[in-house]
C-alpha positions in Angstrom: 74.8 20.6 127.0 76.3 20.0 123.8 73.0 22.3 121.9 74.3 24.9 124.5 78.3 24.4 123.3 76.8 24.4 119.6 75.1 27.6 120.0 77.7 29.4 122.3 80.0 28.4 119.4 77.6 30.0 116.7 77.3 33.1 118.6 81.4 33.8 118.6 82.1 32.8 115.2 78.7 35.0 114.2 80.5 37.8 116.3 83.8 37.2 114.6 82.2 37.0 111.4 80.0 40.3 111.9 82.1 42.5 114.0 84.6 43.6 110.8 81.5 45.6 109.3 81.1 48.2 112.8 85.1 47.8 112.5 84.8 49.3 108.9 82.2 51.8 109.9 84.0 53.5 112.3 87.2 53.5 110.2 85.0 55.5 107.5 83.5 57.8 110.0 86.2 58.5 111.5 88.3 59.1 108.0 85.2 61.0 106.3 85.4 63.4 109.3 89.1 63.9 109.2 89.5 64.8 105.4 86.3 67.1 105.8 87.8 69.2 108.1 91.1 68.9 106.6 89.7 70.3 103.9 87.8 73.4 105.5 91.8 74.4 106.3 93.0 77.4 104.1 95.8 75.9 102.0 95.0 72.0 102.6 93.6 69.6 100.7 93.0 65.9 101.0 90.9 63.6 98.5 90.2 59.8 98.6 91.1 58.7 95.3 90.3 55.2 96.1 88.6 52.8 99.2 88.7 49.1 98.0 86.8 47.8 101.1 86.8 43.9 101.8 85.1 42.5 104.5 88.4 42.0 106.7 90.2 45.1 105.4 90.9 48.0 103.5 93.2 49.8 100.7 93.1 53.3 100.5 94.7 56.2 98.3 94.2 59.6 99.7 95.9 62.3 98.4 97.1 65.6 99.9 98.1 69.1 98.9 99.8 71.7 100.8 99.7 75.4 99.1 101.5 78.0 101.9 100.1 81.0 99.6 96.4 80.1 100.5 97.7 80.1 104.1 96.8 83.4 106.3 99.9 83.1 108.6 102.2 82.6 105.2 100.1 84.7 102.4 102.3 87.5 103.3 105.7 86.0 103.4 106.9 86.4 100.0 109.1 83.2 99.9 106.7 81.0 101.6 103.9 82.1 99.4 106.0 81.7 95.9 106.8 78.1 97.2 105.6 75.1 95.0 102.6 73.9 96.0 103.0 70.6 97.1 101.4 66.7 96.7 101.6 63.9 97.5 99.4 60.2 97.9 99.3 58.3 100.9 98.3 54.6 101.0 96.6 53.1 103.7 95.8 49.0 104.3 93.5 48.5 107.2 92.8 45.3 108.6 89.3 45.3 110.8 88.8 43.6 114.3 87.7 42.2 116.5 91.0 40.3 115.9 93.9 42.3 115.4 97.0 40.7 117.4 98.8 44.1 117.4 101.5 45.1 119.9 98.6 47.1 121.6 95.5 45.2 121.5 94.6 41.4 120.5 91.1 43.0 120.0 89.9 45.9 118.8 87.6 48.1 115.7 90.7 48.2 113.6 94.7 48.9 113.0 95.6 50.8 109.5 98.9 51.4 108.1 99.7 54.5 106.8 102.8 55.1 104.1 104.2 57.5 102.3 106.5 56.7 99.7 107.7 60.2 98.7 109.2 58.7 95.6 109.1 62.5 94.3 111.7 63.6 97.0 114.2 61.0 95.7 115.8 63.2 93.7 116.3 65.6 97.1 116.6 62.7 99.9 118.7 59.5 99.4 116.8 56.3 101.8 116.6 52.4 101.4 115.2 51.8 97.9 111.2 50.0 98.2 111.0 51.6 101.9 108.6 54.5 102.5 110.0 57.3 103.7 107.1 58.1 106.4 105.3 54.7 108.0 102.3 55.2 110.8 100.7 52.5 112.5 97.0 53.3 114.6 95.2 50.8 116.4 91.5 51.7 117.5 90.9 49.3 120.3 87.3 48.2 121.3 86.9 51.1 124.3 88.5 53.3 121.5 91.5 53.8 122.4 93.8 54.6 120.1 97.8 54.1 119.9 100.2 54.9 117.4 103.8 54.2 116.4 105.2 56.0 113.6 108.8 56.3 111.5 110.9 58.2 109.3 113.3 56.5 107.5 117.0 57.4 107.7 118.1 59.4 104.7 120.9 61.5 103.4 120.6 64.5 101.3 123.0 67.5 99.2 121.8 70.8 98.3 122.2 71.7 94.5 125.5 73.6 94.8 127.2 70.5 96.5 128.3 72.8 99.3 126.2 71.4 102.2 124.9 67.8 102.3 123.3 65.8 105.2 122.5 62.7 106.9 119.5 62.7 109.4 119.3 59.0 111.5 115.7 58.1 111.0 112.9 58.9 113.6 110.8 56.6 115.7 108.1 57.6 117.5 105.1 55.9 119.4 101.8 57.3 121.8 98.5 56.4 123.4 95.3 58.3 123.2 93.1 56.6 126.2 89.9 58.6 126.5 90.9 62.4 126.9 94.6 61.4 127.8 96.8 62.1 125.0 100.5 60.9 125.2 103.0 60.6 122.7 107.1 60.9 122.5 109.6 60.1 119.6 113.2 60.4 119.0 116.2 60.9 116.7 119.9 59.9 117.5 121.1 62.6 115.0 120.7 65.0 112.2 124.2 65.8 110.8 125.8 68.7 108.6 128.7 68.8 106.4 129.9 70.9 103.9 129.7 75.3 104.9 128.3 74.6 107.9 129.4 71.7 110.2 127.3 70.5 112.6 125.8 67.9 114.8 122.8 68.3 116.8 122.5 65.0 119.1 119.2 63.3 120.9 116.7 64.8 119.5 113.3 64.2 121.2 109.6 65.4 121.5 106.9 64.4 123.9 103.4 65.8 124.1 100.5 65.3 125.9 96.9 66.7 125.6 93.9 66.6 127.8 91.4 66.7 124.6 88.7 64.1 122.5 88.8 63.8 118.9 85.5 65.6 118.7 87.1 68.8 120.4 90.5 68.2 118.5 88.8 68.8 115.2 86.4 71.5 115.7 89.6 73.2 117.0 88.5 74.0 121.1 90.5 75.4 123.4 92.3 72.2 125.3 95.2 71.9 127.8 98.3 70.5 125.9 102.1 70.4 126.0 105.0 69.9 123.6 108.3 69.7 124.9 111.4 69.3 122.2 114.3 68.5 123.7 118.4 68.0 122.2 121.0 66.7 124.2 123.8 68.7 122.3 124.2 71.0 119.1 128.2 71.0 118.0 129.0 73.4 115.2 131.2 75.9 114.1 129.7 78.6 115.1 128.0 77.4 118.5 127.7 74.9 120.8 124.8 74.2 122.7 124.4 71.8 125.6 120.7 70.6 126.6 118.4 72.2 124.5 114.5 72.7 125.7 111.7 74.5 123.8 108.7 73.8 125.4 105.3 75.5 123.6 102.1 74.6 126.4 98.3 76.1 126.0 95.8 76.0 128.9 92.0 76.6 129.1 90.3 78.5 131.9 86.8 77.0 131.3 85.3 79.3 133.8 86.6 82.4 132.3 86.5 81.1 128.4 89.9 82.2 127.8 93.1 80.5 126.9 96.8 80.7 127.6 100.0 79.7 125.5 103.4 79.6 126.9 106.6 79.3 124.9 109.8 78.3 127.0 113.4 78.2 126.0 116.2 76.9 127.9 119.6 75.6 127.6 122.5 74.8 130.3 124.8 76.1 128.4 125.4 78.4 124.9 129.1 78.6 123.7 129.7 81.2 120.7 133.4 82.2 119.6 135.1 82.3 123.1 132.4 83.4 125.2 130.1 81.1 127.1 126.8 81.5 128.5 125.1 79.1 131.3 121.5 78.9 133.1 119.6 80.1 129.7 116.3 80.6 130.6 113.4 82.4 128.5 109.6 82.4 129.1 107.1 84.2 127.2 103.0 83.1 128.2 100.4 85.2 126.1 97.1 85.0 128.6 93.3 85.8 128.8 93.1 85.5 125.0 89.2 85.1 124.7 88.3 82.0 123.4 85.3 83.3 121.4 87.7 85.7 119.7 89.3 82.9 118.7 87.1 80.6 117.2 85.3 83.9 115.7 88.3 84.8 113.5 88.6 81.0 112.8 86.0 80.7 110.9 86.2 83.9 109.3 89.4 82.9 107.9 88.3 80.1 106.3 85.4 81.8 105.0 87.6 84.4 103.6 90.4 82.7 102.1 87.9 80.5 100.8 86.3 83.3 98.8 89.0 83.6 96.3 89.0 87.4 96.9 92.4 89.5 95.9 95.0 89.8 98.3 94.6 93.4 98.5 90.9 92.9 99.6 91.5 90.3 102.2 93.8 92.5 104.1 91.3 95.1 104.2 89.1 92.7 105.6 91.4 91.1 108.2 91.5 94.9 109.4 88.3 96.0 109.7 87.9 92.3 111.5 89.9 93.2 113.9 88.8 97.0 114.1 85.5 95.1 114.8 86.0 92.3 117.2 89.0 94.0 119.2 87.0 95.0 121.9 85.9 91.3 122.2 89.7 90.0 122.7 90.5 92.9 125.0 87.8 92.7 127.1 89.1 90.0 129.3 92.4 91.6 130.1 94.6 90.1 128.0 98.2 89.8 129.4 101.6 89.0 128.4 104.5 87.9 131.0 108.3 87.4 130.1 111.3 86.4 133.0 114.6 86.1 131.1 117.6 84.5 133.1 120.9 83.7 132.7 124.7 83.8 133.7 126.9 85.3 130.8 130.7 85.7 131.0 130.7 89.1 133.2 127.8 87.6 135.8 124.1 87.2 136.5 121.6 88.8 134.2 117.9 88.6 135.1 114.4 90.7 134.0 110.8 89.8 133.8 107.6 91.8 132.6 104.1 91.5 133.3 101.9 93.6 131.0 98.0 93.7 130.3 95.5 95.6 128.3 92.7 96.6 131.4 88.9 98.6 131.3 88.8 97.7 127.2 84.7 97.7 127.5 83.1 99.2 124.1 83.9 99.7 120.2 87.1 101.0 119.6 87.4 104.0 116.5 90.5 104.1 114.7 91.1 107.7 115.9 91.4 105.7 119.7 93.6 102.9 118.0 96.1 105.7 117.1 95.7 107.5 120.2 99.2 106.9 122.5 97.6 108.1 125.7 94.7 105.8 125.4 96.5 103.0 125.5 98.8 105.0 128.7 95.8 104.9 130.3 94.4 101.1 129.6 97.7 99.9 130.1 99.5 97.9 133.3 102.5 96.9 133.5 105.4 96.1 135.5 109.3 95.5 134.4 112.2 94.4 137.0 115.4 93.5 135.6 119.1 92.8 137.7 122.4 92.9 136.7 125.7 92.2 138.4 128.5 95.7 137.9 130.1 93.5 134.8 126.8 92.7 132.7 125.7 96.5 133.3 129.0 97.7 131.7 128.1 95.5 128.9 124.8 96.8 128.2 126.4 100.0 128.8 128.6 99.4 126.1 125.8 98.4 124.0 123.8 101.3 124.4 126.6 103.4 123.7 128.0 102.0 120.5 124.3 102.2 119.3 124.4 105.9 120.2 127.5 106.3 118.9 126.9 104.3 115.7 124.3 107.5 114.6 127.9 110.0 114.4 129.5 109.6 110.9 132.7 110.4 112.7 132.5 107.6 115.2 131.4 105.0 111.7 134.9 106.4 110.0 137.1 105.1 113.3 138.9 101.9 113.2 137.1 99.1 114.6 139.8 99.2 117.7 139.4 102.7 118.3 135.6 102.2 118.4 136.2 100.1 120.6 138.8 102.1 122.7 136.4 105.0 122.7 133.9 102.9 124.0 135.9 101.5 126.5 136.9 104.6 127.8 133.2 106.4 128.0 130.9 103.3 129.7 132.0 103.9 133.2 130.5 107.4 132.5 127.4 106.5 131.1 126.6 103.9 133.3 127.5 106.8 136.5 125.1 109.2 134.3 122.4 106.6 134.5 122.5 106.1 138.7 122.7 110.0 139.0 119.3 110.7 136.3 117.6 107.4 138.3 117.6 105.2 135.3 119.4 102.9 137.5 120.3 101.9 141.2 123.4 100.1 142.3 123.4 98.0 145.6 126.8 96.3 146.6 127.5 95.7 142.9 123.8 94.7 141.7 122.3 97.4 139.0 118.9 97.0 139.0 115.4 99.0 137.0 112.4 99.0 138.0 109.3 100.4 136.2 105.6 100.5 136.6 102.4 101.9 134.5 99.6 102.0 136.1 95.9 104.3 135.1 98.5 106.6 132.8 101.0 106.9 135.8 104.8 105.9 135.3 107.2 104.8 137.9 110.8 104.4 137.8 112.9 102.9 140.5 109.7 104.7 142.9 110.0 108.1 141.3 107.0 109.2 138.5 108.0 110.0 135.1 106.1 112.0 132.6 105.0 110.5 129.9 
């Protein structure tokens, strides 16, 4: 009996003993795999200046550079592109399992610590002296699950002219990635402005989940996800908003290979000068966007910015890409849908669009790209919109001032007798629109409604020429 104890006890310290070196391997598979692909990114960099590897844990220097003007999406902004490129080290100490005693697992491969110190920004951002001013923690648990907890320390800040300065409350996050279920939420109390613009924006927080693996995260597949960003208040001079939401969600029909992304924006309430707005509601989704267009000019991005060619030339390319693969991303129907809601001062304002590129089956010429009536006749779409009698007169008015705004004359007036002026005509234009079918009126509703459909316009149930 006691052999069996003695060799039972062997076997778990052995365990113990060994199970820091598969610990470590994973750690540097898994870190060799994320600064290779972080590197195949236009614009990013990341080296490991340094791995000291014991046989419980590890120290590790990687640093990372950010240039926006190698960036496709930012190449063209001017501002963004002239921007400094940007680095910075981050140090990581990582202790390996099987024994970890962490908040979320007593056993696992291992937990690292990740800091940045941002000792550079000091001179920008005022924060508790020796603290870092991001900390991560990861634990990578034995079924390899991972969970996270992460900060930002609270800091204060002035802009050079002294005429705006800051103070943000810190940030504190923490998440779970169990299999394909990603979850993760963080908040901030406050973020503070003082100076030409006051303002307080209150609660801040994010949550996001993701139906996705590692392996599919970084090879950049289509995967369902969801970020929501939410603020309980924003009180400033200029507006007031009362529950903030901007929601940004992608879905993957597997079936079809396609991919949807939805952007919403809501808010109970929007006060600006004396006016107040309530129900906010806007939703934009972008969908059949074909997957294999996708990952197609994906990696002909990063082939082409990686080429070092002149900005001149990578335009032309980035065309004729898209002269080429077009048909490919149109071939599925791609669609876009938009419902806008809300009650303003004068009453209820509604509208929503559905539009989608259809019958898009061979190579497009550039003479077709140009060509308005092809795109009458590939095109569907349908627009509804509502208004109560006060919120038409408004966008009456608006209409009208824009028309109006093209006389000299009408630019030389006063601002009030603009105004007057414009007072006076909107009943009539509004009366000229119901009479020319732009617009019926039910019981004090306007409403519009359009269609396009095989070249073939529709409005209110009347054709137009087009």
């Amino acid at each position: 009996m006691k052999k069996v104890l003695l060799v039972g006890a062997v076997v778990i310290v052995g365990a113990v003993v060994a199970a820091p070196k598969f610990g470590s391997a994973r750690f540097e598979q898994q870190l060799d795999q994320i600064v290779a692909k972080l590197n195949q990114y236009p614009g990013y960099s990341a080296t490991v200046v340094s791995n000291q590897q014991g046989w419980f844990s590890a120290d590790t220097t990687i640093k990372f550079g950010i240039d926006f003007s190698a960036m496709p999406r930012f190449s063209q902004n001017d501002a963004l592109a002239a921007f400094p490129k940007l680095s910075f080290d981050t140090q990581l100490h990582t202790q390996f399992g099987p024994l970890l005693f962490s908040e979320d697992a007593t056993l696992g491969w291992y937990r690292t610590e990740l800091s940045i110190a941002a000792d550079g920004l000091r001179d920008k951002l005022s924060w508790q002296a020796q603290q870092p001013l991001v900390n991560v923690n990861y634990t990578v648990s034995l079924q390899d699950a991972m969970y996270i907890s992460d900060t930002i320390a609270p800091f204060t800040f002035k802009d050079e002219t002294g005429q705006l300065a800051g103070e943000f409350s810190g940030y504190q996050g923490h998440g779970s990635w169990i299999g394909r279920a990603l979850n993760y939420q963080g908040n901030a109390a406050a973020l503070t402005l003082s100076g030409e613009l006051e303002a307080k924006v209150s609660n801040i927080g994010m949550t996001t989940t993701a139906d996705v693996n590692l392996a599919e995260l970084l090879s950049r597949q289509g995967y369902d996800g969801k970020t929501a960003i939410t603020v309980a208040a924003v009180d400033s001079n200029l507006v007031k908003v009362n529950k903030l939401l901007i929601e940004l969600a992608n879905s993957v029909d597997k079936d079809n290979d396609t991919t949807a992304v939805s952007m919403n924006y809501a808010a109970d309430s929007v006060s600006y000068l004396n006016s107040t707005a309530s129900d906010l509601a806007l939703n934009i989704t972008l969908g059949n966007i074909d997957n294999n267009f996708l990952r197609s000019y994906q990696t002909f991005l990063e082939q082409l910015y990686g080429s070092g060619a002149q900005a001149e030339a990578l335009q032309q390319q980035v065309q004729q890409f898209m002269l080429d693969n077009l048909p490919q991303l149109l071939s599925k129907s791609p669609n876009l849908k938009m419902a806008l809601h809300g009650k303003l001062p004068q009453g209820n304002l509604q509208a929503d669009v559905d539009a989608s590129i259809v019958d898009i089956t061979g190579k497009l010429s550039k003479e077709q790209l140009a060509n308005k009536q092809f795109w009458l006749q590939h095109s569907k779409a349908k627009f509804n919109a509502k208004a109560d009698e006060d919120v038409a007169n408004l966008l009456a008015a608006m209409v009208l001032k824009r028309q109006l705004g093209e006389s000299p004359q009408f630019s030389q007036m006063p601002a009030a007798q603009q105004q007057q002026l414009i007072d006076g005509q909107t009943g009539l234009v509004l009366q000229q629109f119901i009479q020319q079918g732009l617009v019926t009126q039910d019981e004090g509703t306007f409403s519009i409604s359009a269609s396009l459909e095989n070249g073939i316009a529709n409005l209110n149930g009347l054709p137009i020429p087009l």
